[in-house]
Backbone as a chain_set.jsonl record, in Angstrom:
{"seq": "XXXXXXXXXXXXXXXXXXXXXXXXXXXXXXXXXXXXXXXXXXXXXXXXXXXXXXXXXXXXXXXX", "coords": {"N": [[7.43, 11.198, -14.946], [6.415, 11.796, -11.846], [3.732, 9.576, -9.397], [0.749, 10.953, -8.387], [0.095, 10.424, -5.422], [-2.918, 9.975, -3.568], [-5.722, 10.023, -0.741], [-4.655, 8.314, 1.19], [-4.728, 5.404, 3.528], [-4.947, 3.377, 5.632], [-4.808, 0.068, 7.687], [-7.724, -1.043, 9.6], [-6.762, -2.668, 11.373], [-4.557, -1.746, 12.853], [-2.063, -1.162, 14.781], [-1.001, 1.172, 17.445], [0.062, 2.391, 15.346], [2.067, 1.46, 14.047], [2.021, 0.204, 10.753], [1.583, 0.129, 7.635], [0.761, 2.5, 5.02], [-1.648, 2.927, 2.47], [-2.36, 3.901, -0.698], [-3.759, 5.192, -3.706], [-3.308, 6.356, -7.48], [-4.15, 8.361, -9.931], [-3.771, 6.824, -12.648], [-3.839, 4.627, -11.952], [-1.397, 3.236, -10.286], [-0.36, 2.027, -7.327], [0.171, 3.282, -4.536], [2.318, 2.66, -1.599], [3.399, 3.428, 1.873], [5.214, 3.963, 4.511], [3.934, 4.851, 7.766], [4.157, 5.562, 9.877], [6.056, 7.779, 8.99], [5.381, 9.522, 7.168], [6.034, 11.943, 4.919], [8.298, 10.642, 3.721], [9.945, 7.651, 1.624], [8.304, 6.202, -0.307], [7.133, 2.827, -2.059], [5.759, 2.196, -5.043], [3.386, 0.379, -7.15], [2.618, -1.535, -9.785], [-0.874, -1.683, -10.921], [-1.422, -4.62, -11.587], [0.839, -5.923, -10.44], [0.199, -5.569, -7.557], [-2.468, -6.139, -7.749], [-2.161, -9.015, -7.849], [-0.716, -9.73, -5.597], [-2.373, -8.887, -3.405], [-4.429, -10.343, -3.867], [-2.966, -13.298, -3.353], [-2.312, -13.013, -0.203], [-4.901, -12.567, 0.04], [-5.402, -15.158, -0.166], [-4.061, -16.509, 1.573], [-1.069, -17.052, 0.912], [0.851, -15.843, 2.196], [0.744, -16.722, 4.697], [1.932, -18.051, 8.243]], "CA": [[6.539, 11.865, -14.024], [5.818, 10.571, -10.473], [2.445, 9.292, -9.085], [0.654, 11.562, -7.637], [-0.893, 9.916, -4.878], [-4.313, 10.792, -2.491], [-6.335, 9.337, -0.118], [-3.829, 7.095, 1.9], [-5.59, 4.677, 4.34], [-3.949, 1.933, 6.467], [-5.572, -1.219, 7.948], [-8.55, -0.742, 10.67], [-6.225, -3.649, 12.52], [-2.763, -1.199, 12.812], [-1.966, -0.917, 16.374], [0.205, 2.074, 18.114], [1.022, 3.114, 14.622], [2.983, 0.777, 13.224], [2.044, -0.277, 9.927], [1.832, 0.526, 6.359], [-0.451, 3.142, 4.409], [-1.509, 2.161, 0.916], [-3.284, 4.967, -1.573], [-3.707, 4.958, -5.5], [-2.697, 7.712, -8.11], [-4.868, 8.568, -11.169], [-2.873, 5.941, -13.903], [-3.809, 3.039, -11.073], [-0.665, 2.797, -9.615], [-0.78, 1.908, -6.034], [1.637, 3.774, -3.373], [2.298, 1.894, -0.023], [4.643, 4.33, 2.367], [5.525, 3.615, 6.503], [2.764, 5.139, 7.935], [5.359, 6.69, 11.173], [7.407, 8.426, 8.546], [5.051, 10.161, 6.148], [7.212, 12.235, 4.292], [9.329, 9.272, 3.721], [9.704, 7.085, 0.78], [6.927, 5.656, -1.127], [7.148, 2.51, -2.626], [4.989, 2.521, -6.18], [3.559, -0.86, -7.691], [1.475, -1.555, -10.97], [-1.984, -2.279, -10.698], [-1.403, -5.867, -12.003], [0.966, -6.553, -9.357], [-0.715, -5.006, -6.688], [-4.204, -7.133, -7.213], [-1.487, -10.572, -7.506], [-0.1, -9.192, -4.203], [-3.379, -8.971, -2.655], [-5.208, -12.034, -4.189], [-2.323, -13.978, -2.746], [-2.704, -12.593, 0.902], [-6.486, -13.25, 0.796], [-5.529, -17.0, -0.427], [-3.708, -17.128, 2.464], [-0.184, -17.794, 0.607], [1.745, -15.705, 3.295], [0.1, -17.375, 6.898], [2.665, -19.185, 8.329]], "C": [[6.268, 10.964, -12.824], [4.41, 10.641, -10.018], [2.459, 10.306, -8.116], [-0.802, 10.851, -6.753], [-1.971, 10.518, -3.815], [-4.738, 9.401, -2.192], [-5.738, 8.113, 0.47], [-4.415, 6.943, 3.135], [-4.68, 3.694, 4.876], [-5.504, 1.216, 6.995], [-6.412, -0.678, 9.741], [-7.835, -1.795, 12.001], [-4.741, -3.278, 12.984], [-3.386, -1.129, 14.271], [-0.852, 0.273, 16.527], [0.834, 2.469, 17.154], [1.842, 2.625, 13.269], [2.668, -0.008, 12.524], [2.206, 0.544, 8.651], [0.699, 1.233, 5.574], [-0.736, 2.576, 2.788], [-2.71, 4.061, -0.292], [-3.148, 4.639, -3.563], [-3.743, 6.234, -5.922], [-3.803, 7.248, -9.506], [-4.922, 7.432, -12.049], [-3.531, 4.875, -12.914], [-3.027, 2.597, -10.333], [-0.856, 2.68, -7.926], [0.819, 2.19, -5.246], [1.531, 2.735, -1.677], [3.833, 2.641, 0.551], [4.594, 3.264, 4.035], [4.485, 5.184, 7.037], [3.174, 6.269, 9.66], [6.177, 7.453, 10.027], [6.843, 9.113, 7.081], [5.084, 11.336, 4.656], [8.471, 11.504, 3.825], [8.783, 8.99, 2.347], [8.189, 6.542, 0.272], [6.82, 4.542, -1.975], [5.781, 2.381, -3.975], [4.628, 1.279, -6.998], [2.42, -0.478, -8.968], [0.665, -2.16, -10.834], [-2.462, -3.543, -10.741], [-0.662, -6.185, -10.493], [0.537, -6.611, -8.285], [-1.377, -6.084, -6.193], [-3.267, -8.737, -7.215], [-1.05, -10.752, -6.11], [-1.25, -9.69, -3.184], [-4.413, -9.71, -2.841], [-4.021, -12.54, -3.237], [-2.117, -13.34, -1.002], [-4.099, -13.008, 1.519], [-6.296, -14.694, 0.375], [-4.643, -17.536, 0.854], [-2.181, -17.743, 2.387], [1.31, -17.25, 1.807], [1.485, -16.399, 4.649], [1.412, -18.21, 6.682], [2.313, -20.195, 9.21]], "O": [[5.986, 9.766, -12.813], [3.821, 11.705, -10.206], [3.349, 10.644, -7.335], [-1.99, 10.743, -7.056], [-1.715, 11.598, -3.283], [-4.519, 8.304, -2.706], [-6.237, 7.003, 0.284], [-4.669, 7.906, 3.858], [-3.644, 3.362, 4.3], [-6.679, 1.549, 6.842], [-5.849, -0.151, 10.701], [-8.18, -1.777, 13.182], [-3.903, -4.091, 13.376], [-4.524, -1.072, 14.735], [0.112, 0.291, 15.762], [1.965, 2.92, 17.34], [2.112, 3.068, 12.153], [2.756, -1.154, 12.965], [2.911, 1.552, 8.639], [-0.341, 0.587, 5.444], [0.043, 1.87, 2.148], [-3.597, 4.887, -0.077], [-2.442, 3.913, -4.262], [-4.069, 7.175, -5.198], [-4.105, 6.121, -9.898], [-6.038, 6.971, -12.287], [-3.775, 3.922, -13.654], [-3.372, 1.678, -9.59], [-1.663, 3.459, -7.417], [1.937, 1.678, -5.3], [0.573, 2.355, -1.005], [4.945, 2.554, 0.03], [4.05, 2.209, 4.361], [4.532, 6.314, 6.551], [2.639, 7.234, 10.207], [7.281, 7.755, 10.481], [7.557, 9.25, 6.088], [4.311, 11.411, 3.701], [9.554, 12.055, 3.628], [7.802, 9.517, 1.823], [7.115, 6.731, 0.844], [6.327, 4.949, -3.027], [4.67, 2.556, -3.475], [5.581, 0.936, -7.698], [1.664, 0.488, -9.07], [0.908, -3.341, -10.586], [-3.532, -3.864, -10.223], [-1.315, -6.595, -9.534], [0.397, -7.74, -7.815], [-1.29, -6.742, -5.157], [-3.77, -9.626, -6.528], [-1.041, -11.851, -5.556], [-1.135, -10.608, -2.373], [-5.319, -9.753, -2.008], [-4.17, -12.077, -2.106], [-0.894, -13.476, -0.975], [-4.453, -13.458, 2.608], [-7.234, -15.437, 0.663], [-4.527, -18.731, 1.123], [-1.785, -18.573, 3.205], [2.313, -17.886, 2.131], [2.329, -16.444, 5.544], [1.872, -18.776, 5.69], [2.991, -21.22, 9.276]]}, "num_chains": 1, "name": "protein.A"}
């Protein structure tokens, strides 16, 4: 069965469009699509990776 996702939101800091939406599905899974191409793919992560994803972002492990 595929996630059925709602309530897709992007970042209050997207400019002209171009970034990435993110939403969550019932089970927890978390969808992140292209945010110009909404009918488009959907990648689909598990709630574990997700919050490792986004702990490591707020620690700052991507800044270059």
């Amino acid at each position: 069965m595929t996630a059925q996702f709602t309530g897709w939101r992007k970042s209050t800091r997207s400019d002209d469009g171009n970034c990435v939406e993110v939403a969550s599905a019932g089970d927890g899974t978390v969808g992140v699509r292209d945010s110009k191409n909404s009918a488009g793919p959907v990648l689909a992560f598990e709630p574990a990776a997700w919050s490792a994803f986004t702990g490591s972002v707020r620690a700052g492990t991507f800044n270059r």
